[in-house]
N, C-alpha and C positions, 0 to 999 in steps of 0.2 A: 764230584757230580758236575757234569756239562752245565754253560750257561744256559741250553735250553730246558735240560731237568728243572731247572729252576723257573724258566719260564711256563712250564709247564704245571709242576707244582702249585707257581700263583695264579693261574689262569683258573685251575679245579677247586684252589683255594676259594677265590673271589665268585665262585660258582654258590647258590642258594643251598646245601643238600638238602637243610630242615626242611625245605619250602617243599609246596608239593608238585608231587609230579605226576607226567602228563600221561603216565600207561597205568597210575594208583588211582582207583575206585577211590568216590569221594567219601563216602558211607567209611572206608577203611584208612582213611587219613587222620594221623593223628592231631594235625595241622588244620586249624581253619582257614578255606582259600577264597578270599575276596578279590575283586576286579585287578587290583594293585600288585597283588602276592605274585613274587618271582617263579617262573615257572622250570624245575628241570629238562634242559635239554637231551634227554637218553643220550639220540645222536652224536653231540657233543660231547659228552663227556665218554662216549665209547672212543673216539674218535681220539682225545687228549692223552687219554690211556693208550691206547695204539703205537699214537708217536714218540710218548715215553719209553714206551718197549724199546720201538725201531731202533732209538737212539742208542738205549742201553746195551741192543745186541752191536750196534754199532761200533760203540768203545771197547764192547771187549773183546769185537773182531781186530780193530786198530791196533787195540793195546799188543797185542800178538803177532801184528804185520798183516792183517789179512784185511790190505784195502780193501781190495775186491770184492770179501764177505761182506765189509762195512755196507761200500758201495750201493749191494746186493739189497740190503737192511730197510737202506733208507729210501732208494728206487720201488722197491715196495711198498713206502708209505704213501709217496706220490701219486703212484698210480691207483691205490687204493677207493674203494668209494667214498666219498665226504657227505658230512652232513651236507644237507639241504638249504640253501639260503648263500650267503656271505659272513657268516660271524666273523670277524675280526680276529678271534684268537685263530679260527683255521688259517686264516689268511697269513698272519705271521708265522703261526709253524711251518707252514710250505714255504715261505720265502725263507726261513732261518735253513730250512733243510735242505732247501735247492740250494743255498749260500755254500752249507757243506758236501755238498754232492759236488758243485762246483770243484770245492776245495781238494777234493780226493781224487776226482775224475785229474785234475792237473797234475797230482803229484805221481800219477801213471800215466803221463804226458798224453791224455786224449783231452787235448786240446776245444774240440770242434764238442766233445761233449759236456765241458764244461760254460764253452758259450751259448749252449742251447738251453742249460741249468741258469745261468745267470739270467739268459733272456725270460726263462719262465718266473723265477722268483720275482724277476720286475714289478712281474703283471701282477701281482699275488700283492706286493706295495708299491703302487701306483703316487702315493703321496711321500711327502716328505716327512719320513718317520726313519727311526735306529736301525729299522730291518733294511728300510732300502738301502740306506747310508753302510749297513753292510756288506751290502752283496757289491756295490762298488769297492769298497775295500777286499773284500773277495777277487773282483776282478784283477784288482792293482795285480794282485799277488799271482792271479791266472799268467799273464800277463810279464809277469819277472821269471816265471816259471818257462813259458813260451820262447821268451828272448834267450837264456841260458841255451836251450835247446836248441834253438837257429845260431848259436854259436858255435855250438859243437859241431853242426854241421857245415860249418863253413859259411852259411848262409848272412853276415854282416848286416846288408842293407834292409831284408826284412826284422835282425834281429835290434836293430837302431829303432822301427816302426813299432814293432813291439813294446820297446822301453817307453817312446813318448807315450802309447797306449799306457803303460802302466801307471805314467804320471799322472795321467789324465784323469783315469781315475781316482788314483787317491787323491788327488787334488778335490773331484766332486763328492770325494767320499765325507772328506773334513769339509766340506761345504754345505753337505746337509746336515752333517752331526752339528754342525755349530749353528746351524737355522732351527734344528732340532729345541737346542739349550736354549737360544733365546726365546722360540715361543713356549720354553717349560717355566725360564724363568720369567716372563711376561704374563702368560698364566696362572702364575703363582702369587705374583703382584696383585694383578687386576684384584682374583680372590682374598686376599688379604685386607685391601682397600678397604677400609669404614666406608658406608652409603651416607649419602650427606645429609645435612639433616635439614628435613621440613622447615624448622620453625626460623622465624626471623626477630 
């Protein structure tokens, strides 16, 4: 199973099902729902299901050689319609998928379509999170891919431009994974901290 299967999984995991939902008559709920009670997002969870698929038809176009199908799979999820709002989870599965679109679109040397995937997943994680820190890692690799290719063709001094491009990336890739760690493990801290106590 792909690490996004899994992210996917724990996304519809950490989803309310019991709770009720928001197209279920309240008369027919078996569920009492107060101001608090979690609401299901249909949207959403049609949406989580979707890109589960995508993936799935993904891998077993890959597994066979058929980037292109792949390609094919996950470009349709993209452009698909999304829920309504910004949930987070969509946000990360468009950047994890634009990361792999990336990925693919390089290893069929179109380059210029892989930098337009990367530029979108950007937007998709704008802060410093795993997803972004991927799609720069993603890049490094565009990028190593790129420069081999300007080798072949004789091309040297753009394929040199290339290579620093790849460092650069991975360099800012391990720079936000590691900003990542410390505000998880800073985080973690804070919550753990005993509250001090009142009395004297």
């Amino acid at each position: 199973m792909t690490r996004l299967c899994w992210l996917l999984l724990a996304a519809l995991a950490a989803l309310p099902l019991g709770a009720c939902s928001k197209n279920e008559p309240r008369d027919e709920r078996p569920c009492e729902c107060g101001p608090t009670t979690p609401v299901v997002d249909p949207a959403l969870l049609a949406f989580l299901s979707q890109a589960r698929s995508a993936h799935h038809v993904a891998d077993a176009r890959e597994a066979t050689g058929d980037q292109g199908g792949a390609l094919a799979a996950l470009q349709a999820l993209t452009a698909a319609a999304k829920p309504p709002g910004k949930a987070p989870e969509v946000e990360e599965v468009l950047a994890d998928t634009r990361a792999r679109i990336a990925d693919l679109s390089s290893q069929l040397g179109r380059f210029d379509d892989a930098d337009a995937a990367i530029a979108a997943g950007l937007e998709n994680a704008p802060s410093p999170t795993y997803f972004r820190g991927h799609l720069f890692e993603v890049r490094g690799a565009v990028e190593e891919r790129r420069e081999k290719a300007l080798r072949v063709k004789g091309d040297g001094q753009e394929a040199d431009r290339a290579r620093e491009r790849s460092l650069a990336a991975y360099e800012e890739a391990m720079r936000i994974q590691a900003q990542v760690i410390r505000e998880t493990i800073d985080g973690s801290a804070g919550r753990a901290a005993p509250a001090p106590s009142s009395s004297k």
